[in-house]
N, C-alpha and C positions, 0 to 999 in steps of 0.2 A: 243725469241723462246719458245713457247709451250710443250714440250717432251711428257706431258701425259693430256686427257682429264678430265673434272671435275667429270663425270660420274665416273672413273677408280680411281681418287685421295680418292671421298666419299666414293668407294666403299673398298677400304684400310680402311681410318677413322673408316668406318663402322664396318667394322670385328675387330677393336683394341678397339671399343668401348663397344663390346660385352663381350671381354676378361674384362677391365676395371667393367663392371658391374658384371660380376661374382668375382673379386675381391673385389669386395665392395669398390672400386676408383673412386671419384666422378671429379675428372677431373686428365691429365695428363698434365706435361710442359717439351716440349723438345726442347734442345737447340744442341745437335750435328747436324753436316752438313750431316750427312748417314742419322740420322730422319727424319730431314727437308727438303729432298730433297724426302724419300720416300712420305711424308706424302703431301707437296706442290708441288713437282716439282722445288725447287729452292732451293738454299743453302745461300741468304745471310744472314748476321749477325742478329739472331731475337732470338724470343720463339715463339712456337707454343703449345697453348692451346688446348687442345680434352677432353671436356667434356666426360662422359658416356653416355649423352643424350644430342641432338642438336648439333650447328656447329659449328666447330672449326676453332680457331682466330689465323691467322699469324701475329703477332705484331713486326714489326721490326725495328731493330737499322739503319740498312745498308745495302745496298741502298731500298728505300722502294719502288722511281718509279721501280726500277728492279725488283724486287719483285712482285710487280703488273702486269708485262707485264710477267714474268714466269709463277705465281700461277694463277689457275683459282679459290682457294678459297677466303673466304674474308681477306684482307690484310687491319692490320691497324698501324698506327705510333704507338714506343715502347713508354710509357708513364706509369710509377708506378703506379700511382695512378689507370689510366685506366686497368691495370691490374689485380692489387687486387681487383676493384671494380668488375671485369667475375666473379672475383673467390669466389667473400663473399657468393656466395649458397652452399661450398662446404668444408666440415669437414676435409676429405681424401684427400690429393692433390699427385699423384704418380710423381715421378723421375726419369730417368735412371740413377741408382748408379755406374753400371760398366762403367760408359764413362762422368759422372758430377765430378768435381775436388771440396773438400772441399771448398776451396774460392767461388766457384758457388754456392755450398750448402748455403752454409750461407747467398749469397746475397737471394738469394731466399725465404730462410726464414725469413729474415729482413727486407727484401723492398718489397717482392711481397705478400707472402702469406697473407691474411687476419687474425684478431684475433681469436686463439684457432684452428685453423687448423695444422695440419701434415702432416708431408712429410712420403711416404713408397716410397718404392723401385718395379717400373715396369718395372722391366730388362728384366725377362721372359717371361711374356704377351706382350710384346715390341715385342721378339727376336721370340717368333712361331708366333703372327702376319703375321711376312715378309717370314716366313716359305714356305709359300704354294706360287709360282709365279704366276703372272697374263699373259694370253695370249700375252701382250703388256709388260711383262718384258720379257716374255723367248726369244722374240723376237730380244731384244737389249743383253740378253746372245746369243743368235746364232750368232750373230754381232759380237759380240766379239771371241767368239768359231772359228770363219773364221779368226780372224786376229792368233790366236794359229796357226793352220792349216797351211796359210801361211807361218809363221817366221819359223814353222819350218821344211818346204822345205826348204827353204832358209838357211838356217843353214848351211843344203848338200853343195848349193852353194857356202858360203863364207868361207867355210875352207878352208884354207890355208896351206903347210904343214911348223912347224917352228913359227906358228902363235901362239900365249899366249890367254889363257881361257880367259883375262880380254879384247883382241881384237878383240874375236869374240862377247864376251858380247857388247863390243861399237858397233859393226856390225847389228847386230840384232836388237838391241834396234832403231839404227838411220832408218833400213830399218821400223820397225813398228811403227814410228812416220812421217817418211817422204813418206811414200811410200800405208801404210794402213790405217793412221788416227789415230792413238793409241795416246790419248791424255799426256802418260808419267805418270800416276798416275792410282792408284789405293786405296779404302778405305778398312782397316783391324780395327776390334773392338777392341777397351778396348784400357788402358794407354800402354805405352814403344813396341809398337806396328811398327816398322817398316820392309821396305824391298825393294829392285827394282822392278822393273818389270820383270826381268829377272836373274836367278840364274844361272850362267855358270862357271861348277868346272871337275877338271880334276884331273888323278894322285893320290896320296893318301894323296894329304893337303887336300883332299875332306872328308877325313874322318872323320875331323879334327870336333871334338864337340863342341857345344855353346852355347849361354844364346837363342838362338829363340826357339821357340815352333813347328819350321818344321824339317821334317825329316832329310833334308839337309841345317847342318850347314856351315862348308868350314872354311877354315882358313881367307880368309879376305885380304884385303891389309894393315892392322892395327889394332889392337885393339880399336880404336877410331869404325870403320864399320868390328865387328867380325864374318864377313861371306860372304861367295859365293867368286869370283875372286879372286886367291893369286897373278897374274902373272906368272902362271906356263906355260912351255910351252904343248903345247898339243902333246904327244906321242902316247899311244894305246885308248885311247877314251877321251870323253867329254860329257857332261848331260846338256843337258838344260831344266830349268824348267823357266817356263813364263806363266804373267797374262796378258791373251788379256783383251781391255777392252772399253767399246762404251758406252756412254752415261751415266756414273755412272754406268754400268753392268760390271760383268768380268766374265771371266772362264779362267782355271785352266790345265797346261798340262804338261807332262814330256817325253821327250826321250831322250834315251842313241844312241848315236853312236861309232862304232868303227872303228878305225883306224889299214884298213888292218882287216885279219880276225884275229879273237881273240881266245885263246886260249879255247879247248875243254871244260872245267868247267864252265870258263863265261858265253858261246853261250849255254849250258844247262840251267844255270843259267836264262839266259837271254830269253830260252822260256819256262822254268816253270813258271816261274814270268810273263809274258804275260796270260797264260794260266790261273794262279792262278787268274789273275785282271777279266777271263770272266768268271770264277766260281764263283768269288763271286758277280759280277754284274748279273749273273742269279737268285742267289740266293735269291736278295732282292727284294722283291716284296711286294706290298700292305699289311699292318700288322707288317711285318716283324719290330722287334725294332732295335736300334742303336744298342743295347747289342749281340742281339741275331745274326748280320752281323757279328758281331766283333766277339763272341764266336766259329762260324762256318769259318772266315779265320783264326784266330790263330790254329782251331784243321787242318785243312788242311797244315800251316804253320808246324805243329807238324813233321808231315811226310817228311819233306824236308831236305836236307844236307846245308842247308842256312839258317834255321832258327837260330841259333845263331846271323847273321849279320840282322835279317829282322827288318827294322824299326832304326836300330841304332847299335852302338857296347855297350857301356859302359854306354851311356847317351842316352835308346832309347824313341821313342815320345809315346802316348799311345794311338795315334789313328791310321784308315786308313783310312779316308776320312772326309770331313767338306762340309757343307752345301756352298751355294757359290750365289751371288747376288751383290745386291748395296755394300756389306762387301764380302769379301772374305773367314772370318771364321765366317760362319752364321749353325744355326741348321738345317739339323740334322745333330750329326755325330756318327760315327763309331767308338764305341768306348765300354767300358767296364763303367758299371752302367748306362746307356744313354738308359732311357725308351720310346723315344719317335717314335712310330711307322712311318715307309714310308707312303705316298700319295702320290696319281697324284698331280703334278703340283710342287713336288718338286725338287731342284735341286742338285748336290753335286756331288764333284771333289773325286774322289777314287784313291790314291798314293804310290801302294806299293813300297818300295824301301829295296833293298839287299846291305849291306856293308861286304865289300870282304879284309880282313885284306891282304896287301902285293899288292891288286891294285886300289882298291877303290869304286865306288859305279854303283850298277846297280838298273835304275830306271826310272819305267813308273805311269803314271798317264793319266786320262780322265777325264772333265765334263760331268755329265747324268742330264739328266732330265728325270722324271718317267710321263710315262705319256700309256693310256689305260693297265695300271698294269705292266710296264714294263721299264726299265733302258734305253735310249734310249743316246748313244755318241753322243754329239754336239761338240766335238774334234776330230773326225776320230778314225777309229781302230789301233788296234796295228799293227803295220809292222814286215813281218816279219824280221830274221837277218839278211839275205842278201841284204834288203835297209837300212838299219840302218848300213851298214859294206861301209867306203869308202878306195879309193886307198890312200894307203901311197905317 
């Protein structure tokens, strides 16, 4: 199978090779499976070469006939020798540092690089590259966006009353695997980088802080996997957060529900925090920087009786939104120092979440894609409280 045309593949190459020459990077070698799968359409075991000028070489370990029958560009058998030999035109040879392990590094530069060349680091030129989506990625995120959508109607329907956060987590996931196509995986950058597809926490082991980088940690069923499911059983709500995901695309979504109506402060809670997510989704428009989102929901946050719990209690995260594609935390994001202006065509999941000392977490989330100057949900809008409220 095919996924993307060659015309759409060079025209990736193209715009990364641009970047490359304005860094003064005479070729780049990447061996992650997010790379290689942007850049050929396939993931097996290789490197893939991208010169700053001319075409780039998928040389692979495993399997190569696969290879050839995914990539439309040239694919040729991994061989040292044939590799240093692309590379002897080229001084500069760039790497992705934030996702190459030292053991790579060094084969790289012992067996592949040619004499008196250097490796730099093209983490960033890599990461805005993938920045901007092509008509034919936002495609396979809306794909994905519907299987969100779905799961979580479906959520309404399988609760159970008496039923445990960790069996409605099994619930969901087995409906978005057997029912929508959801192949059970999803890719997140950089090392110690894990998570499920679906975060389902209740009660206030939810509150419960941890070593991830998302807003919601959760106590876990062990410290061995210290997050999301404790076993608890479900009482006055539940939150699910989950990554649809098609074809190596994902998107990004969050709802709370409650059980039975919920007490006066929460259901304020619960639609300031909606209302806050469309403020600041208006707000970012073309130009706008990562900083300057972030500077304008925090002073809004200012004014609120929950800004103590927004984003975390003790240990909070320090963004509200991440860029979102073949990687899940892709640029741009929302965030404080983060100069990098919005465009069309980009995509990003916006996740405010309120922690409530004494019941535990209220939290929404949507993938946008920006497109003729504007935020557009490819996750539906926010509901109001009385579909997100079920019978006890």
């Amino acid at each position: 199978m095919r996924l993307f045309s060659y015309e759409e593949l060079t025209q990736r190459v193209g715009r990364f090779q641009i970047r490359l020459a304005e860094q003064k990077v005479g070729a780049a070698l990447l061996t992650a499976n997010s790379d290689l799968f942007y850049f050929t359409g396939s993931v097996q075991r290789g490197l893939l070469v991208v010169p700053a000028e001319g075409t780039a070489v998928y040389f692979v370990r495993k399997h190569l006939d696969r290879a050839r029958r995914e990539s439309p560009l040239t694919v040729e058998p991994f061989e040292t020798e044939q590799v240093r030999g692309f590379l002897v035109p080229y001084s500069t040879i760039g790497f992705a540092a934030d996702v190459t392990t030292v053991a790579e590094r060094d084969f790289l530069a012992a067996k592949v690089l040619p004499a008196r060349a250097t490796l730099t680091d093209i983490s960033l030129p890599l990461a805005l590259t993938k920045m901007i989506k092509s008509p034919a990625e936002i495609a396979f995120i809306e794909q994905a966006a519907a299987i969100n959508r779905a799961v979580h109607c479906y959520a309404r329907e399988a609760f159970r009353p008496g039923m445990r956060d960790l069996d409605l987590q099994v619930a969901i996931e087995s409906y978005a695997r057997r029912e929508l196509g959801h192949p059970g995986s999803f890719r997140l950058r950089g090392p110690q980088m894990e998570g499920a597809i679906s975060l389902v926490v209740t009660g206030e082991s939810a509150l419960e802080a941890t070593y991830t980088d998302f807003p919601i940690g959760g106590r876990g069923l062990s410290p061995a996997v210290a997050q999301g499911a404790s076993g608890e059983v479900i009482e006055r709500y539940f939150v699910v957060d989950f990554i649809g995901a098609h074809h190596g695309y994902s998107a990004d979504s969050t709802r709370t529900y409650f059980i039975g109506k919920p007490p006066e402060n929460i259901a304020c809670i619960y639609g300031e925090l909606c209302s806050f997510l469309d403020k600041v989704v208006s707000f970012v428009t073309p130009g706008i920087t990562g900083e300057e989102a972030w500077n304008y929901a925090t002073s809004l946050v200012g004014a609120c009786s929950w800004q103590d719990g927004f984003m975390g209690l003790d240990a909070k995260v320090k963004f509200l939104g991440h860029g979102i594609g073949g990687e899940v935390n892709q640029l741009p994001v929302i965030a404080a120092k983060q100069k990098t202006s919005f465009e069309n065509g980009m995509t990003i999941a916006i996740e405010p979440k309120v922690f409530v000392p004494g019941w535990g977490i209220i939290g929404v989330e949507n993938t946008y894609v920006m497109e003729k100057g504007r935020l557009r949900s490819l996750t539906g809008e926010m509901e109001p409280i009385e579909e997100m409220t079920l019978t006890k």
